[in-house]
N, CA and C of each residue as an Amber inpcrd file, in Angstrom:
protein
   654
 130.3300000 111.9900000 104.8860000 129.3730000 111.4270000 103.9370000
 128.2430000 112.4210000 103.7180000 127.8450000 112.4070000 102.4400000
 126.7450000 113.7910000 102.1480000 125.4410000 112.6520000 102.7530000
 124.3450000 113.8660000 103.1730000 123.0970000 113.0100000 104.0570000
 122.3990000 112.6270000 102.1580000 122.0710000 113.4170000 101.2200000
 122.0610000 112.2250000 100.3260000 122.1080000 110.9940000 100.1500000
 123.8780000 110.8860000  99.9950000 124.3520000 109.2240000  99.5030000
 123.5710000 108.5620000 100.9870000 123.5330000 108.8570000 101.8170000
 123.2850000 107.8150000 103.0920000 121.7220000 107.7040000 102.8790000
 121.0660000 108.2440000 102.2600000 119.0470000 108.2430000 102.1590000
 119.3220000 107.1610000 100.8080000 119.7600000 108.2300000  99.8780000
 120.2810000 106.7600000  98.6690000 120.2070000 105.3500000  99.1190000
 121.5600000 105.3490000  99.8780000 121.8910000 104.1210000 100.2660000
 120.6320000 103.0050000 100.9580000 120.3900000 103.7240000 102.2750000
 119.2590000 103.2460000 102.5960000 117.8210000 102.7460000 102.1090000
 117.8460000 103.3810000 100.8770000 116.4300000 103.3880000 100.2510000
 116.4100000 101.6540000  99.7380000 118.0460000 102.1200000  98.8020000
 118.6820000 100.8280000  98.2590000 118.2420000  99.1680000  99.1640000
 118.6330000  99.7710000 100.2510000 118.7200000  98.4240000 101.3040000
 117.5860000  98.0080000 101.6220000 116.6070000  98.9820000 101.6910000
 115.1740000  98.4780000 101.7110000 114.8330000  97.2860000 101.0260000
 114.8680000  97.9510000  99.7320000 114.0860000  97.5140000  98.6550000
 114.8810000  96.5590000  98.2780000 116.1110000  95.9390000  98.2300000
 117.1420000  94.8970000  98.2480000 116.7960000  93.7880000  99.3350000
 116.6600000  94.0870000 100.3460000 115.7630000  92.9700000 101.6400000
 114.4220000  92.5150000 101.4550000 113.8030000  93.8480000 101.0600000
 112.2500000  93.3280000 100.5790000 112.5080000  92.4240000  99.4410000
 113.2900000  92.4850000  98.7620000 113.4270000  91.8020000  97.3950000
 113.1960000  90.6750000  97.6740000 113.9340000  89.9000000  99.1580000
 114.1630000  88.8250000  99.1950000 113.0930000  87.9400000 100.1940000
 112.0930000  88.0640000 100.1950000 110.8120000  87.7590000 101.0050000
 109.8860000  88.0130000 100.2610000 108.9540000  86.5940000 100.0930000
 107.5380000  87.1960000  99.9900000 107.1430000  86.7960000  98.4990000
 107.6640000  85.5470000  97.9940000 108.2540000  85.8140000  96.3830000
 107.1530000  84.5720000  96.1010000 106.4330000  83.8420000  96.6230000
 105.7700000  82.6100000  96.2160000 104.5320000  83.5520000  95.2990000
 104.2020000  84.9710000  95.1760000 103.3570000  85.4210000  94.6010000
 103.0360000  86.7380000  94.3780000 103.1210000  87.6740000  93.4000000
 103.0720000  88.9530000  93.2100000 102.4630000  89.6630000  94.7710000
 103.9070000  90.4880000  95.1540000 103.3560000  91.3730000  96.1880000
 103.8960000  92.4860000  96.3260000 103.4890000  94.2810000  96.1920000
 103.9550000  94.9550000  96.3820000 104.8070000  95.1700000  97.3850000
 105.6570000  96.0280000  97.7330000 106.5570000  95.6360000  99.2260000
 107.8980000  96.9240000  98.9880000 108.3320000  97.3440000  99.7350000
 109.5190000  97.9060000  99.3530000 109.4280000  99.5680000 100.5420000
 109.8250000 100.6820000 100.0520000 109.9550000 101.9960000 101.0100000
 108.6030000 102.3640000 101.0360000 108.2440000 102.8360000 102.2110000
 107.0910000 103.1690000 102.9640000 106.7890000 104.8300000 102.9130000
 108.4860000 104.8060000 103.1490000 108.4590000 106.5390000 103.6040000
 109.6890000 106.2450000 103.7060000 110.1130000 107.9130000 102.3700000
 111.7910000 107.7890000 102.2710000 112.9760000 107.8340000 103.6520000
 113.7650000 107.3140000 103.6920000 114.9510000 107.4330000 104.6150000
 115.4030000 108.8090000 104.5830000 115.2910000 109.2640000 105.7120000
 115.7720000 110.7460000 106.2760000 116.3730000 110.6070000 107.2480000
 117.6330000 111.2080000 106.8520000 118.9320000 112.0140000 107.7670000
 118.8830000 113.4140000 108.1490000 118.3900000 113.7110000 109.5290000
 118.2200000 115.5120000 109.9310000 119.1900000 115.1420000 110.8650000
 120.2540000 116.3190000 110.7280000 121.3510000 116.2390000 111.0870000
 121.4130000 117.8300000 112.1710000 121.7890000 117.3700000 113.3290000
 121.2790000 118.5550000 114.3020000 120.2310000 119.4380000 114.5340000
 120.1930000 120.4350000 113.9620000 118.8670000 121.0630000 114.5530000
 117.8640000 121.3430000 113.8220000 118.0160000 120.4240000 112.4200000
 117.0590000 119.6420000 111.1520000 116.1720000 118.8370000 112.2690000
 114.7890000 119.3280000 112.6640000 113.9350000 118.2670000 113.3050000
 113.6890000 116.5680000 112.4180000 113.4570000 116.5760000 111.5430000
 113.0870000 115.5070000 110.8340000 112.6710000 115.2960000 109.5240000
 112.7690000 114.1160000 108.7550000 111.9720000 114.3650000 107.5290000
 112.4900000 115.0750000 106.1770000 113.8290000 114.9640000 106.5920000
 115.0470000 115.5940000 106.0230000 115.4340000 114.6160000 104.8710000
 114.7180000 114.4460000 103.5320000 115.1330000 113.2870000 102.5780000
 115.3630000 114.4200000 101.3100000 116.6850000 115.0780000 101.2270000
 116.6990000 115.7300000 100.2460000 117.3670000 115.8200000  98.7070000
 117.0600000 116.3340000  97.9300000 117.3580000 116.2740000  96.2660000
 118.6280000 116.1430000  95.8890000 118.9780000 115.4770000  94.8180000
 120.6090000 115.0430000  94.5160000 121.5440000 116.3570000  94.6540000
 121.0260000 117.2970000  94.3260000 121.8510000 118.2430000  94.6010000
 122.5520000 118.8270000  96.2370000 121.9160000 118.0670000  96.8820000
 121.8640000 118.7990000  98.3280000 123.2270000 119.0290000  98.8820000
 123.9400000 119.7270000  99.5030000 125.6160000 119.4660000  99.8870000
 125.7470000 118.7500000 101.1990000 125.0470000 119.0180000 102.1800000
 124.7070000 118.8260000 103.4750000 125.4340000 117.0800000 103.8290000
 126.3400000 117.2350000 104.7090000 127.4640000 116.1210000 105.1140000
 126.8350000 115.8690000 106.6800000 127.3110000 114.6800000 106.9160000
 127.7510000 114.4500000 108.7330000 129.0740000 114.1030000 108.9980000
 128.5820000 115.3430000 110.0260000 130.5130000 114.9280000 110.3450000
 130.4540000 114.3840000 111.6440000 131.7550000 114.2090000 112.0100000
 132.3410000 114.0080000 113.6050000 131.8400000 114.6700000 114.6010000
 130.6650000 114.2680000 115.4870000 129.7530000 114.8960000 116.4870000
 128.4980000 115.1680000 116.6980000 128.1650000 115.0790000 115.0600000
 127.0710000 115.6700000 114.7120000 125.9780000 114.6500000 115.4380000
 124.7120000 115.1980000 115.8960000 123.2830000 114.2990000 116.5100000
 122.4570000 114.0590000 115.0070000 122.3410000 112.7990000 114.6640000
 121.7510000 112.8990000 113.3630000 120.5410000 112.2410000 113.9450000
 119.4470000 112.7370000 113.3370000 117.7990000 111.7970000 113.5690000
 117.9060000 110.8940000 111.9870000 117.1810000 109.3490000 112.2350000
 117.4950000 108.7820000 110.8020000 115.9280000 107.8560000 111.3600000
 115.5120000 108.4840000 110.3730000 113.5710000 107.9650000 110.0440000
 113.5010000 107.0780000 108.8670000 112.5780000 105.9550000 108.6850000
 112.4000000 105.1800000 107.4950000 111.3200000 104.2940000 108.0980000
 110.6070000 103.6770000 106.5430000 109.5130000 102.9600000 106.8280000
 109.2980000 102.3600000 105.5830000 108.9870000 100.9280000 105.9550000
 108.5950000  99.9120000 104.7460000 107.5650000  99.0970000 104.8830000
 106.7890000  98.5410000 103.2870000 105.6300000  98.1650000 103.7200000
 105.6570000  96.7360000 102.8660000 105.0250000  96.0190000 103.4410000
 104.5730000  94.2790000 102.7810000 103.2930000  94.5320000 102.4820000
 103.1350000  94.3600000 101.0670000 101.2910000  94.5960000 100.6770000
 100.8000000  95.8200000 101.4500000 101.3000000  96.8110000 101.6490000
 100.3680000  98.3110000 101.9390000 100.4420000  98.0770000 103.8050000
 101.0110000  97.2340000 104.1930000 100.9930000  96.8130000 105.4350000
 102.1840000  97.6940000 106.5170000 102.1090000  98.8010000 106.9960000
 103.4080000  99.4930000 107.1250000 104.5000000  99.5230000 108.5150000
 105.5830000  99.5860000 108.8490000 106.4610000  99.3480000 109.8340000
 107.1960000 100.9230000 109.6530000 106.9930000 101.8150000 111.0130000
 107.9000000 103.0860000 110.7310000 108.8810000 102.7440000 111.8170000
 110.1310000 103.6260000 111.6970000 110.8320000 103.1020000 112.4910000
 112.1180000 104.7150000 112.7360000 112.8740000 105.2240000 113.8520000
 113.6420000 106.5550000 113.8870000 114.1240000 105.9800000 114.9720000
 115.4880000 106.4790000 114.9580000 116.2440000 106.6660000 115.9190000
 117.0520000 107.8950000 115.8830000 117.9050000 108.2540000 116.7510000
 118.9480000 109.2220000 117.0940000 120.2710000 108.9100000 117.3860000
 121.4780000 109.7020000 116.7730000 122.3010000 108.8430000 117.0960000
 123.4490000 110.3020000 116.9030000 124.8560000 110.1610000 117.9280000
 125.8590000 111.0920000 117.9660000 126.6840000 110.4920000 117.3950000
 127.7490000 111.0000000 115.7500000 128.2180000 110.3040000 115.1910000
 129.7470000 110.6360000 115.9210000 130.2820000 109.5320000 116.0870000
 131.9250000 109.1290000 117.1470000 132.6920000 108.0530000 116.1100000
 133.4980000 108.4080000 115.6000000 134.6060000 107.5270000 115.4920000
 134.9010000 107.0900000 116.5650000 134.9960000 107.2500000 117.9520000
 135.0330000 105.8080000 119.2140000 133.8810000 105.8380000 119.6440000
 133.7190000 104.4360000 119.1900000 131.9500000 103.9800000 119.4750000
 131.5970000 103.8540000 121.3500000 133.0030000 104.0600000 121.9740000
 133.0930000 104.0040000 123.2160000 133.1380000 105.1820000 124.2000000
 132.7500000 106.3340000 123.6590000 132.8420000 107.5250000 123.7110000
 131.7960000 107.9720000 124.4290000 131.6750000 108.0960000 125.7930000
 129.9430000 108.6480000 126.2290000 129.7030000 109.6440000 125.4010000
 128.1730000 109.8590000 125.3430000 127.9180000 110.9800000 125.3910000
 127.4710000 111.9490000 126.4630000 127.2520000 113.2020000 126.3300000
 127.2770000 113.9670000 127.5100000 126.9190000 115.0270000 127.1860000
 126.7480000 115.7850000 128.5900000 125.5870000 117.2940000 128.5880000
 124.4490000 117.3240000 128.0240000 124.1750000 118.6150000 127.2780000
 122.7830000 118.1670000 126.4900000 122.2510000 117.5380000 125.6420000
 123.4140000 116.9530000 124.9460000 122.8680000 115.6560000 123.9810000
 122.1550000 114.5700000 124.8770000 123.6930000 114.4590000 125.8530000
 122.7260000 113.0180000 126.5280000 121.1960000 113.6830000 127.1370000
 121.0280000 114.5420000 127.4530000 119.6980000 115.0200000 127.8140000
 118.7370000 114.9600000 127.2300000 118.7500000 114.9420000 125.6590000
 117.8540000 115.2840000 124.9550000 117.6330000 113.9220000 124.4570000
 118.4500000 112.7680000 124.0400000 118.5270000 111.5430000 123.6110000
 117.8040000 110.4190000 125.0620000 118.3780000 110.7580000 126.5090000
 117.5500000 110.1270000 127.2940000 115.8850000 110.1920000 127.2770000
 115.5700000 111.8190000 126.9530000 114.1460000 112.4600000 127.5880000
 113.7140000 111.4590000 126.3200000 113.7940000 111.3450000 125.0520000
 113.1380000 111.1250000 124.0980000 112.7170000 109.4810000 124.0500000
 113.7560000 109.2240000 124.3840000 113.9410000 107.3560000 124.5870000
 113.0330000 107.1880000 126.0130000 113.3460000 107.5390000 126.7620000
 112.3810000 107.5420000 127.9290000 110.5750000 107.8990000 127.9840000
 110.6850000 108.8540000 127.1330000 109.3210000 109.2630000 126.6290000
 108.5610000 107.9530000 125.7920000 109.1520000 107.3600000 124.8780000
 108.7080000 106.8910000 124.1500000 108.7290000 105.7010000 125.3420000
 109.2320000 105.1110000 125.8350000 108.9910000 104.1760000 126.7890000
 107.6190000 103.9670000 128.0590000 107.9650000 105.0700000 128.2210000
 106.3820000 105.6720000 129.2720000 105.1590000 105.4190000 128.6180000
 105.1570000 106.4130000 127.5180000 103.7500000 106.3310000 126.2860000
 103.7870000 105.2020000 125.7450000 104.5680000 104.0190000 125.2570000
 103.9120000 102.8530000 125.0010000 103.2110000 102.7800000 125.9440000
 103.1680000 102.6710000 127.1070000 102.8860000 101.7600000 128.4500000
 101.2080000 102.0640000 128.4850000 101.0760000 103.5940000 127.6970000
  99.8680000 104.2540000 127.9730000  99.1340000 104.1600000 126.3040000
  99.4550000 103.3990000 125.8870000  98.7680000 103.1640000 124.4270000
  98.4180000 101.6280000 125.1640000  96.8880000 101.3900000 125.2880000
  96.5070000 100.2720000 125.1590000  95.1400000 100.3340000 125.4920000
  94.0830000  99.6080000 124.9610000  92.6420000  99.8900000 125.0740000
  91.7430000 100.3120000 125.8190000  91.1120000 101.4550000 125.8440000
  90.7750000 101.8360000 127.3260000  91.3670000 103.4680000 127.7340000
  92.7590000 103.3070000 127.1160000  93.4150000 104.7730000 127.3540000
  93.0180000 105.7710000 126.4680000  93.1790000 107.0530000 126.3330000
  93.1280000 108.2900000 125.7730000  94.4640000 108.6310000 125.2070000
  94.1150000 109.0920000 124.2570000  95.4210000 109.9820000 123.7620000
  95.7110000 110.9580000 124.2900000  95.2120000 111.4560000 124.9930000
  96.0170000 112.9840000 125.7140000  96.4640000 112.6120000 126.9060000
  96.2060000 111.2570000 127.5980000  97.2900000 110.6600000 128.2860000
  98.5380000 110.5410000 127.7970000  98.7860000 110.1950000 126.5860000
  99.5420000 109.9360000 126.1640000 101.2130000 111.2580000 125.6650000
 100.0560000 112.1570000 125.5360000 100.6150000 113.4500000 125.2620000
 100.9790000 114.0080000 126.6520000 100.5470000 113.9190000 127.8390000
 101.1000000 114.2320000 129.1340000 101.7440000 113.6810000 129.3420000
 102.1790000 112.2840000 129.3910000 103.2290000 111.6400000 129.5090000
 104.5070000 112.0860000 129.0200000 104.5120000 112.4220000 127.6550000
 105.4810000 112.7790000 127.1460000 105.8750000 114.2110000 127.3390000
 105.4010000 115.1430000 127.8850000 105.2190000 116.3430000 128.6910000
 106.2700000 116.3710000 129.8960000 105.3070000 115.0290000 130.7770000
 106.1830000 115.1260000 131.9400000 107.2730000 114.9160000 132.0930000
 107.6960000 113.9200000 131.0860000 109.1980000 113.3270000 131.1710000
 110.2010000 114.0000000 130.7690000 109.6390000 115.0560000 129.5140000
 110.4650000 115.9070000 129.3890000 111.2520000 117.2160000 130.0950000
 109.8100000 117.0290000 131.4320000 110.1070000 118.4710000 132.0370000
 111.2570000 117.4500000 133.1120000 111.2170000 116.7560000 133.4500000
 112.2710000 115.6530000 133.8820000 113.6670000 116.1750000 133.3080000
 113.9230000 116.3460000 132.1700000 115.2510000 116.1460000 131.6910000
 115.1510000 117.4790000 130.8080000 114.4970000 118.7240000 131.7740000
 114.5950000 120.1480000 131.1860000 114.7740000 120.4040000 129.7390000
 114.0180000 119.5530000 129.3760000 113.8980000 119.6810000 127.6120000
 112.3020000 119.7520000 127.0070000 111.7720000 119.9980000 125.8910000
 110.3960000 120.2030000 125.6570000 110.3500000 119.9140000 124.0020000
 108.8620000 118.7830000 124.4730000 108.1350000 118.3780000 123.4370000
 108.1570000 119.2970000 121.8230000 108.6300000 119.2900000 121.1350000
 108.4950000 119.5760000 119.7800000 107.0100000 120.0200000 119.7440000
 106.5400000 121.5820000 118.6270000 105.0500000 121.2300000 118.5600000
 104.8390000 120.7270000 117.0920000 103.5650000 120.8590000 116.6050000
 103.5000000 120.2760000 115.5360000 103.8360000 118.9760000 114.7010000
 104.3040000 118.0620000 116.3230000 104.0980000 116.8280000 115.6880000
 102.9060000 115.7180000 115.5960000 102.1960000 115.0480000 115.0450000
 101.7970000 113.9580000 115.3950000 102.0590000 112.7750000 114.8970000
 101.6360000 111.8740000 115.9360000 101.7330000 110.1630000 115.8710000
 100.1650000 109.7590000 115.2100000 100.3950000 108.9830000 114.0650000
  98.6930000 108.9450000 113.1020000  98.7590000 107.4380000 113.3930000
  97.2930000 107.0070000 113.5270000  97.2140000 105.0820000 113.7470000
  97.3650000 105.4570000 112.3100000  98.1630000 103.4790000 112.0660000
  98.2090000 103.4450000 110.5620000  97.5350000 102.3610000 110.1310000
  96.7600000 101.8900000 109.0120000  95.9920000 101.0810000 108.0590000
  96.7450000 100.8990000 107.2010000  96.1430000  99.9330000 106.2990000
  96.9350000  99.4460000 105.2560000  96.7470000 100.4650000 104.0040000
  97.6510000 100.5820000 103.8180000  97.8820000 101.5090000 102.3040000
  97.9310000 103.3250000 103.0080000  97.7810000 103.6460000 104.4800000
  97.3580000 104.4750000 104.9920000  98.3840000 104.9560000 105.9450000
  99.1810000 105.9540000 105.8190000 100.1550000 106.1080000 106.5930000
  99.8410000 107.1320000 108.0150000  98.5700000 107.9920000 107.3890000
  97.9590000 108.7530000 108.4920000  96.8070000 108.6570000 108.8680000
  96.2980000 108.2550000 109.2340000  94.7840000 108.0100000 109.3370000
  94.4350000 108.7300000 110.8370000  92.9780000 108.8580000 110.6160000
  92.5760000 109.8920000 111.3880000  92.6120000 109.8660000 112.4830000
  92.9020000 109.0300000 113.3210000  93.4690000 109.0560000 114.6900000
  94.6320000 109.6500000 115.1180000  94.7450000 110.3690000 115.8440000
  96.2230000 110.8810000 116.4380000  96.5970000 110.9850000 117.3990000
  98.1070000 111.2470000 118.1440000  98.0540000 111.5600000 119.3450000
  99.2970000 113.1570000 118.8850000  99.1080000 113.7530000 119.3900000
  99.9360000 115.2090000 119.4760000 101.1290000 114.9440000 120.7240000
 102.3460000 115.4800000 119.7650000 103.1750000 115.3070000 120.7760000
 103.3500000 116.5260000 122.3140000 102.9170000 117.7930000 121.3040000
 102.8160000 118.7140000 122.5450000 101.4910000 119.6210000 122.4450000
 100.4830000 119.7900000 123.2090000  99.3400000 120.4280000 122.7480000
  99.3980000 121.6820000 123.5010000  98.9970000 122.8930000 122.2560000
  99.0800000 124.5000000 122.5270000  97.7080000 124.5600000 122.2180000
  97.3820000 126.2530000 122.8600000  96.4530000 126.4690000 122.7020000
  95.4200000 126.4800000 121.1530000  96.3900000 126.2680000 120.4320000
  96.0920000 126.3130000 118.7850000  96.4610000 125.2960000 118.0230000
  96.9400000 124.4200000 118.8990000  97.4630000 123.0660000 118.5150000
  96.9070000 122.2490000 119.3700000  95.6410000 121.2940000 118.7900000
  94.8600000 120.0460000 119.5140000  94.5780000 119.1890000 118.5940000
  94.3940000 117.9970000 119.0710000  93.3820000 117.2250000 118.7030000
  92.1940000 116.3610000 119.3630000  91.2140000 116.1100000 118.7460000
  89.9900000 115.3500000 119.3520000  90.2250000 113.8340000 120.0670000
  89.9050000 114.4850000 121.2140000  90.2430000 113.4490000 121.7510000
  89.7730000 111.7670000 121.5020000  90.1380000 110.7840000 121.8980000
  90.0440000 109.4810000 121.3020000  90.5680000 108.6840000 122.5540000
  89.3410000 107.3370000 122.1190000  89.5200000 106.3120000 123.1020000
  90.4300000 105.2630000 122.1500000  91.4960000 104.9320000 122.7220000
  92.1660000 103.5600000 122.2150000  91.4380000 102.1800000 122.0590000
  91.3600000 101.7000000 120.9140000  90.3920000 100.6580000 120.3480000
  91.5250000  99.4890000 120.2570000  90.9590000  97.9070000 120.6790000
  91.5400000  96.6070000 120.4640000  91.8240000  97.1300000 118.7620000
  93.0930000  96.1820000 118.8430000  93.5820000  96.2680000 116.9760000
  94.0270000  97.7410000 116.1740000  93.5560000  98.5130000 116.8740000
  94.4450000  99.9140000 116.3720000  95.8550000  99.9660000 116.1500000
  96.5260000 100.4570000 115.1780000  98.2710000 100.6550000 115.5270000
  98.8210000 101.6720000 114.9080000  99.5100000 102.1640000 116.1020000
  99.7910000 103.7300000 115.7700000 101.2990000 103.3910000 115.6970000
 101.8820000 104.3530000 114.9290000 103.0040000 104.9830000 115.1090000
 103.6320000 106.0260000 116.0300000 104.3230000 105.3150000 116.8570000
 104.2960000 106.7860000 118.0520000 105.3880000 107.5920000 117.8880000
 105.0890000 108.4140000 117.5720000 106.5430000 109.8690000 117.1940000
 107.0890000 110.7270000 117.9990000 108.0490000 110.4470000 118.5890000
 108.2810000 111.5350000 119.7990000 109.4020000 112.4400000 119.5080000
 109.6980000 113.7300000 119.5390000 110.2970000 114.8580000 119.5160000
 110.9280000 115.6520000 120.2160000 111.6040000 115.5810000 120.8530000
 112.0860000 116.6700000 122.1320000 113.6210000 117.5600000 121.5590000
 113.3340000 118.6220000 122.4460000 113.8500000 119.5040000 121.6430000
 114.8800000 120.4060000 122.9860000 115.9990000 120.8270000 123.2600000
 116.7470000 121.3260000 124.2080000 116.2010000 122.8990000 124.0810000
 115.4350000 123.3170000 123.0710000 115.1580000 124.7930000 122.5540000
 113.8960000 124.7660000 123.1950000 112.7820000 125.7260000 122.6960000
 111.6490000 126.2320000 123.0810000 110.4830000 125.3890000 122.5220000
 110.8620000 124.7660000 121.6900000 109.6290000 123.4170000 121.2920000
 108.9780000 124.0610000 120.1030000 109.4640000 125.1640000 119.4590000
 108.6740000 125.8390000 118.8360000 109.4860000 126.2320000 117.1560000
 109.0120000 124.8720000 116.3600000 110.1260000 124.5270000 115.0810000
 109.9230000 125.9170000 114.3900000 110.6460000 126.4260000 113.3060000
 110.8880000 127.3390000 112.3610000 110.8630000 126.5040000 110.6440000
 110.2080000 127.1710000 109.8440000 110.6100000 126.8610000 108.4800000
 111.5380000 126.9080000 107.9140000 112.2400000 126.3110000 107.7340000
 113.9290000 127.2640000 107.1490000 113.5630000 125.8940000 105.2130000
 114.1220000 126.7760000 104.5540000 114.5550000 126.4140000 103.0820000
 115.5300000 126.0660000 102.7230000 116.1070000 124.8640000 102.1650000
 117.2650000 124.8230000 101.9490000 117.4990000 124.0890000 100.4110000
 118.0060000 124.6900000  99.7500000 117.4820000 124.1170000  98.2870000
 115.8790000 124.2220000  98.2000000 115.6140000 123.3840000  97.3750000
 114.4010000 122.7860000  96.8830000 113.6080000 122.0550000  98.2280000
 113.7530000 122.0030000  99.2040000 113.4500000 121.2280000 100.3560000
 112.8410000 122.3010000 100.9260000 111.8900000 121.9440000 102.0100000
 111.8930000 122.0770000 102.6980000 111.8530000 121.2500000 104.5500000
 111.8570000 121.9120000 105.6070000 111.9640000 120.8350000 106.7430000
 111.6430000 122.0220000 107.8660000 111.7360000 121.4730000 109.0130000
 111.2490000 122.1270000 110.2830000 112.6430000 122.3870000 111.2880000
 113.2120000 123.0720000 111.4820000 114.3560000 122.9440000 112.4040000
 113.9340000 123.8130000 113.9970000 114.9050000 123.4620000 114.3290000
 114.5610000 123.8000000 116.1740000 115.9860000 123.2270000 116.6640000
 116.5650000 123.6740000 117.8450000 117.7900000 123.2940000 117.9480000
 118.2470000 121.9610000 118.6800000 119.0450000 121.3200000 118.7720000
 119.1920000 119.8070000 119.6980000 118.0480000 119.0080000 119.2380000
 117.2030000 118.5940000 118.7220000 116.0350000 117.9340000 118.0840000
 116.7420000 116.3590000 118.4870000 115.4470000 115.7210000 118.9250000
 115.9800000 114.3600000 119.2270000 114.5740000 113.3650000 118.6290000
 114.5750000 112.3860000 118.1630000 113.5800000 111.5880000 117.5860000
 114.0420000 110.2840000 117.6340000 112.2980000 109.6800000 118.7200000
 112.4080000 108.2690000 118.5710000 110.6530000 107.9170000 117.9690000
 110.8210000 107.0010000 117.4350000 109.9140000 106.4800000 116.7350000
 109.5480000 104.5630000 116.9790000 108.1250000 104.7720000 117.5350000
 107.8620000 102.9570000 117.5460000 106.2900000 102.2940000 117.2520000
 106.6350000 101.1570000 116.7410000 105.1690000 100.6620000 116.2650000
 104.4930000 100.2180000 117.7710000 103.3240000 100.4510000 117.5630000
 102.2740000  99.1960000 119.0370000 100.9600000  98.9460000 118.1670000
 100.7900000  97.6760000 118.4070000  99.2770000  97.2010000 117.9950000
  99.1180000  96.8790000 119.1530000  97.4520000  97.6830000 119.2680000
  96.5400000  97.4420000 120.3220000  95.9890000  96.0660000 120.8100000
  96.1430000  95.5200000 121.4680000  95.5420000  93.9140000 121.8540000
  94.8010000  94.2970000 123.5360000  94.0340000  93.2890000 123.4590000
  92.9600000  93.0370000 124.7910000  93.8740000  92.5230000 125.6560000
C-alpha cells in the first residue's frame, strides 16, 4: 500500500466519525494534524503529496501520528507498529528494543507529568530508560502543552537536551495538558534532513514513536 492512500484514508475516517457526533449545533471538529505514515528510518511527520511513491511492505517499522479536534479542543495520538502478515509473529532484536524503550518511556514520564513536577524531570526520565534498552532519545523533539485552537503552546518538555538544544525550565500547573512525544532512535539520536519530493521530514535510523495525552489534575 503507498503511505499516501493510507494518510488519505485515514484523514477520510476522521472526518467521517467526527461527522457523526456533536450535531445538536454548528461545531467545527474534524483533523487536527494530518495522518502520517514514517516508515523506518522516516522519524515522523511523514504526510506526503499525491505524487509520493513510497509503499509499506512486509517488515517494515512504520510510526503512524494523527490528531483531531471538537471545537479547537485537541486529542494527538502515535503509535509504532512492525507490519507481519502473521499477527502472531514476535518481534525481535532491535526493533523489539526500540519499540519497548519508547513505550516504556512514555510510561515512566506520564508518571512524572503532574503538578509540582518539572519538565526536565521529565526529559531524564526518558534518557534513562533509554540508556536501559541501549537506544537514544531523538534530538529536536518536543512535547508542547496544548490549548484550544493551539497545538503548541509555549510550554514544553524536550525529548533529549544538548548543549544547544534546551528549554526553560517549567513548573507543571493543575489543568495544563500536554502532549507527550517520545522518540527513540537505535542510531545516534541525531536526525538528518533528507528531501524527498516536495516534502520534507527528519530521518535517523530504527526511529520509534509513541505519543499520549495527560491533563494535569490536583
Amino acid at each position: 500500500m503507498k503511505v499516501v492512500d493510507a494518510c488519505v484514508l485515514a484523514d477520510r475516517l476522521i472526518e467521517s466519525e467526527c461527522a457523526k457526533i456533536h450535531n445538536k449545533k454548528p461545531v467545527h471538529k474534524g483533523v487536527a494534524f494530518p495522518t502520517c505514515f514514517s516508515v523506518n528510518e522516516i522519524c515522523g511527520h511523514y504526510s506526503p503529496l499525491k505524487e509520493d511513491s513510497i509503499t509499506i511492505k512486509e517488515g517494515d517499522l512504520v510510526k503512524i501520528d494523527l490528531g483531531v479536534h471538537i471545537d479547537g479542543y485537541i486529542a494527538l495520538v502515535a503509535h509504532t507498529v512492525v507490519v507481519q502478515s502473521d499477527l502472531n509473529a514476535p518481534v525481535a532484536g532491535r526493533q523489539a528494543d526500540v519499540i519497548l524503550a519508547a513505550y516504556q518511556s512514555v510510561q515512566a514520564a506520564l508518571r512524572q507529568l503532574k503538578p509540582g513536577n518539572f519538565n526536565h524531570a521529565v526529559t531524564k526520565t526518558i534518557e534513562t530508560v533509554a540508556e536501559a534498552y541501549k537506544v537514544n532519545p531523538l534530538e529536536g523533539v518536543l512535547s508542547h502543552e496544548l490549548k484550544k485552537h493551539l497545538i503548541d503552546g509555549n510550554h514544553s518538555i524536550i525529548n533529549k537536551e544538548t548543549f544547544d538544544q534546551k528549554v526553560d525550565d517549567h513548573e507543571f500547573q493543575v489543568n495544563e495538558v500536554y502532549a507527550l512525544d517520545v522518540i527513540v532512535s537505535t542510531g545516534d539520536g541525531r536526525p538528518k534532513d533528507v528531501k524527498r519530493g516536495l516534502n520534507s521530514e527528519r530521518a535517523s535510523l530504527h526511529c520509534l514513536q509513541t505519543c499520549a495525552i495527560k491533563e494535569l489534575r490536583a
